[in-house]
C-alpha positions as CSV (number, residue, x, y, z in Angstrom):
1,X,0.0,0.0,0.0
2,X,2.8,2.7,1.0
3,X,4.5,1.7,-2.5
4,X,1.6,1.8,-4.4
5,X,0.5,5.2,-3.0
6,X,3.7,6.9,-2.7
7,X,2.5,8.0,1.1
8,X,6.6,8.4,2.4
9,X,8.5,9.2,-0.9
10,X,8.4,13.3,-0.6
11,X,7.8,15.4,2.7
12,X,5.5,15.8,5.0
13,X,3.6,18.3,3.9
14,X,3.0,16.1,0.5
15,X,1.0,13.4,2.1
16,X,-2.1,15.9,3.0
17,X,-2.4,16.7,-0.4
18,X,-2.1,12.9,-1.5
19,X,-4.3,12.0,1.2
20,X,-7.4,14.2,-0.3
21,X,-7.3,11.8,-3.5
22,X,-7.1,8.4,-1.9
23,X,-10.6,7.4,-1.3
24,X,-11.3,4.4,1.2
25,X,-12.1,2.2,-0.8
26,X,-9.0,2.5,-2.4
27,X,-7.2,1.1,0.6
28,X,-10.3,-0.9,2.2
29,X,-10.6,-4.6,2.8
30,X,-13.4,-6.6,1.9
31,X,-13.7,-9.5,4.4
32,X,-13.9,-13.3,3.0
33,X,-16.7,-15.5,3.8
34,X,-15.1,-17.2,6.8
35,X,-14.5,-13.9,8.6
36,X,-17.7,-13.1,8.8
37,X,-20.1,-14.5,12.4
38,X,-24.1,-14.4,13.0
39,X,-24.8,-12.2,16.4
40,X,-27.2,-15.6,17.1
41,X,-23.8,-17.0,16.8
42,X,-22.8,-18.9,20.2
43,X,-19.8,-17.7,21.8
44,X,-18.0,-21.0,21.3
45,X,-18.9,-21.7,17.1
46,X,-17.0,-17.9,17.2
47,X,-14.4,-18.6,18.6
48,X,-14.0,-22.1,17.0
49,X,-13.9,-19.6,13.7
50,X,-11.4,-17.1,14.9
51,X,-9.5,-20.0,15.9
52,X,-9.8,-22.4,12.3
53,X,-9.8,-19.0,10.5
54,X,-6.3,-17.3,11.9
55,X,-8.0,-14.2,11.8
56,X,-8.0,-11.4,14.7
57,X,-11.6,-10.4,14.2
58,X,-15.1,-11.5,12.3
59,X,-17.7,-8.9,11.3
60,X,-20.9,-9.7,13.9
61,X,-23.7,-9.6,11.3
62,X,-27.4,-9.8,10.9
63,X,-29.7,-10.1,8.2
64,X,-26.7,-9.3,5.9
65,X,-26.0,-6.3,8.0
66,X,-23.0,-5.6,10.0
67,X,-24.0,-4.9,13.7
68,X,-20.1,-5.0,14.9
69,X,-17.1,-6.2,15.1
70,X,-15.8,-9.3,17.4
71,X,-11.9,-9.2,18.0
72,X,-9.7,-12.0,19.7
73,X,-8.7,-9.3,22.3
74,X,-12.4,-9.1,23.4
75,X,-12.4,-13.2,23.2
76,X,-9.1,-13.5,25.7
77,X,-9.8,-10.4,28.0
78,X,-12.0,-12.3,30.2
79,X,-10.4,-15.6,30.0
80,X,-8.2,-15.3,33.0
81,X,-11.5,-14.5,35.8
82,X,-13.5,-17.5,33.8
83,X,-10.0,-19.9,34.6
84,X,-10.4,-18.3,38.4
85,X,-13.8,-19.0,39.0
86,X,-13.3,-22.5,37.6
87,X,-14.3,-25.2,40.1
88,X,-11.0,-27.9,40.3
């Protein structure tokens, strides 16, 4: 991306006045059909995905509408009180 759009090859000053003709879907990523999860989705067919996939996030969608975004960080943040409530 920073070859193809020339972002860091003049000064400073240069990249505001590129910026104004890059567009976002110019630089945008469409996401594949694996990386996308239903919100009726359980928690563990989610992670099963994240996991199979390699990715760091799926789009949460909904009657073909994005409703938000489900990232591994949010996955693993409350893994360690889940391990500590555990009952050994």
């Amino acid at each position: 991306m920073m070859e193809d759009l020339n972002l860091w090859q003049k000064p400073l000053e240069d990249i505001c006045k590129k910026s104004t003709r890059i567009h976002v879907r110019d630089i945008m990523y469409t996401p594949a059909e694996g990386e996308y999860v239903s919100q009726q989705a359980s928690l563990d067919e989610a992670i099963h995905q994240l996991v199979i996939s390699h990715h760091q996030s799926l789009l949460v969608v909904e009657d073909n509408n994005a409703t938000g975004i489900m990232r591994l960080t949010d996955v693993l943040k409350p893994l360690p009180e889940i391990i500590n409530q555990c009952e050994i």
